[in-house]
N, C-alpha and C positions, 0 to 999 in steps of 0.2 A: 872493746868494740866487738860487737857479732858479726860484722859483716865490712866490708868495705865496697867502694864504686869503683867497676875498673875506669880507667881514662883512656884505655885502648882506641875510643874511637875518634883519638887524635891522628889516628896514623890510619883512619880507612882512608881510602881513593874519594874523591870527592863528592860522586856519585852517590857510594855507599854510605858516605856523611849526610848528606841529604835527604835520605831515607829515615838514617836511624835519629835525624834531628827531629822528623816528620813523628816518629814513632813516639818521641819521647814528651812532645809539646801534646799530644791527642791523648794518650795513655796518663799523664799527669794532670790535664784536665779532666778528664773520664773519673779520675780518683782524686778529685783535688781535698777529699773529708781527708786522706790522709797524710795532703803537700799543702796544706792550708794559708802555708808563710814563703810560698818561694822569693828571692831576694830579690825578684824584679816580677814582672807580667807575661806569664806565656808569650803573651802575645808578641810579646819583643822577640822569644825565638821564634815564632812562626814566622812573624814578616822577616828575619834574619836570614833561616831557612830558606825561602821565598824569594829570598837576596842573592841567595847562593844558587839557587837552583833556577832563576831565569840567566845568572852568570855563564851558569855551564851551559846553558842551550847558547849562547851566546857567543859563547869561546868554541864554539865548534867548528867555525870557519876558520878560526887559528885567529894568528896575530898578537904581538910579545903585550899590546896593551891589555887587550881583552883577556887571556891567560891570567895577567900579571891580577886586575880585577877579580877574577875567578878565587884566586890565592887567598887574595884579603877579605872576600867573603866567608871563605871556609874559614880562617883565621877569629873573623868574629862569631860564629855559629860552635868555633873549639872553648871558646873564649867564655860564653854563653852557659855551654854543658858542662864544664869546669865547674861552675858558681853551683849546680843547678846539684852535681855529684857531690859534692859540697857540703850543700846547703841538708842532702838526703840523709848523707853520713851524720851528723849534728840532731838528730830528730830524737829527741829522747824516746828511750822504747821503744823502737819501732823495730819489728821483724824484719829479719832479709826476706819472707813472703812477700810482707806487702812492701819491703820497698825496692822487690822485682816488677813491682804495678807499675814502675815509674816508666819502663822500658829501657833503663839502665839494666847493664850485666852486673851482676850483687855474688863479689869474690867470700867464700868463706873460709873460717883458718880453717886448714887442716883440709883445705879441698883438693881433691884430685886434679894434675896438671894437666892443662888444658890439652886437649888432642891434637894434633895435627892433620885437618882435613884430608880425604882422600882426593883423588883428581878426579872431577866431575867427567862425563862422557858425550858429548851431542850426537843422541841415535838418529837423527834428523834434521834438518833446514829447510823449511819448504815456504811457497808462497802463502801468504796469510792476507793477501787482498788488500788495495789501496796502497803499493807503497811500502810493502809490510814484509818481513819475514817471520815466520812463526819458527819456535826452536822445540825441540822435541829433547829433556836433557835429564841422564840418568845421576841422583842425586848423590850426594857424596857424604860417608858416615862422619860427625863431627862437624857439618857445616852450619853457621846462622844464616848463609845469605849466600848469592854467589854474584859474581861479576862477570858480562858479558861483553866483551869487545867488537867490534864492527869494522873492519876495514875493506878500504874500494880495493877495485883490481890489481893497482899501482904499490897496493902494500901499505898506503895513510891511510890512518886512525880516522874514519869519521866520528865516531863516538864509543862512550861506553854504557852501561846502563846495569843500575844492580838490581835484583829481584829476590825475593824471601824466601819464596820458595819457587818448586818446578813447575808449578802449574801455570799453563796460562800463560807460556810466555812469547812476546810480539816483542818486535826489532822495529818502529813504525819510522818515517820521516826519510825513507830509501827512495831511490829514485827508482825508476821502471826501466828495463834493457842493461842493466849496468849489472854486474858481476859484483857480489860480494863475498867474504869470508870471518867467519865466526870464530872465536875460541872462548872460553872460559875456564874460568877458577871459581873455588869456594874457598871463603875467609872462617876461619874458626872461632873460639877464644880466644882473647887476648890480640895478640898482632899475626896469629900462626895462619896461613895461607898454605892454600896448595900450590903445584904448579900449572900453567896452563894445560891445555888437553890440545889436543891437533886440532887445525884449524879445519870447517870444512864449508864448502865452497855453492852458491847458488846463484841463477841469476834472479832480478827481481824483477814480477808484473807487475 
């Protein structure tokens, strides 16, 4: 075999599943001349996807039900990319170029082991209008994506939110007068994670 698919992103946070489920259903139709037999319908992962990702807006408020739902979305969205990793590895002749088109991670032998991200930095927090906080965040060598956490005054999680890259990035759905604080990590290859960075503190307009 030239290549293999990792399955690493059984163990992202759930967030960052929902992203890379989003990546991999858009990228795999975008090139479907060279995924021409996947064993089910995109489209089953997108509304999957879509499953999981109104769960999590969902479960933000808490609650062991909503959570527990949360679970067994990502569960089926793992369940999904399994088949789909699978089904890429099986494709007679197919290069690991094009079958990094899929937006699966494409392991080769003899590849250099994965890095261990650096701890990202937030050179900034500031307001970004409506609700919002905008993040100003120095990148970390080694990273695919990074994770940003949100929590109130009191130190609870209101959410988390992953992002691809540094640009551009908004905290939106925050309430106005209310004290917030940030931290983040970046996730590498494979399951390697940095650690978080210092949390730092704003209020929001």
């Amino acid at each position: 075999m030239l290549f293999t698919i990792s399955r690493a992103f059984a163990r992202l946070p759930l967030p960052g599943l929902d992203d890379f489920a989003t990546g991999v259903a858009d990228k795999m139709d975008v090139n479907a001349v060279i995924f021409p037999n996947p064993p089910f319908s995109l489209s089953n992962l997108a509304t999957a996807q879509q499953g999981l990702h109104d769960a999590i807006a969902a479960a933000n408020d808490g609650g062991k039900q909503l959570n527990a739902a949360k679970l067994a979305k990502g569960e089926i969205v793992v369940s999904l990319l399994r088949q789909l990793a699978s089904y890429i590895e099986a494709i007679p002749n197919l290069t690991p170029e094009n079958a990094a088109l899929s937006g699966f991670e494409v392991i080769l032998p003899m590849h250099h082991a994965a890095m261990t991200p650096d701890v990202p930095v937030i050179l900034d927090l500031f307001n970004a209008g409506g609700g919002a906080l905008g993040v100003k965040l120095q990148g970390s060598a080694h990273a695919r994506f990074y994770l940003l956490r949100v929590r109130d005054d009191a130190g609870k999680l209101v959410y988390e939110k992953s992002f691809i890259s540094t640009l551009n990035l908004v905290l939106p759905n925050l309430t106005p007068g209310k004290v917030y604080s940030v931290d983040a990590c970046a996730q590498g290859g494979g399951d390697l994670t940095s650690a978080y960075c210092p949390s730092v503190n704003c209020m929001c307009t």
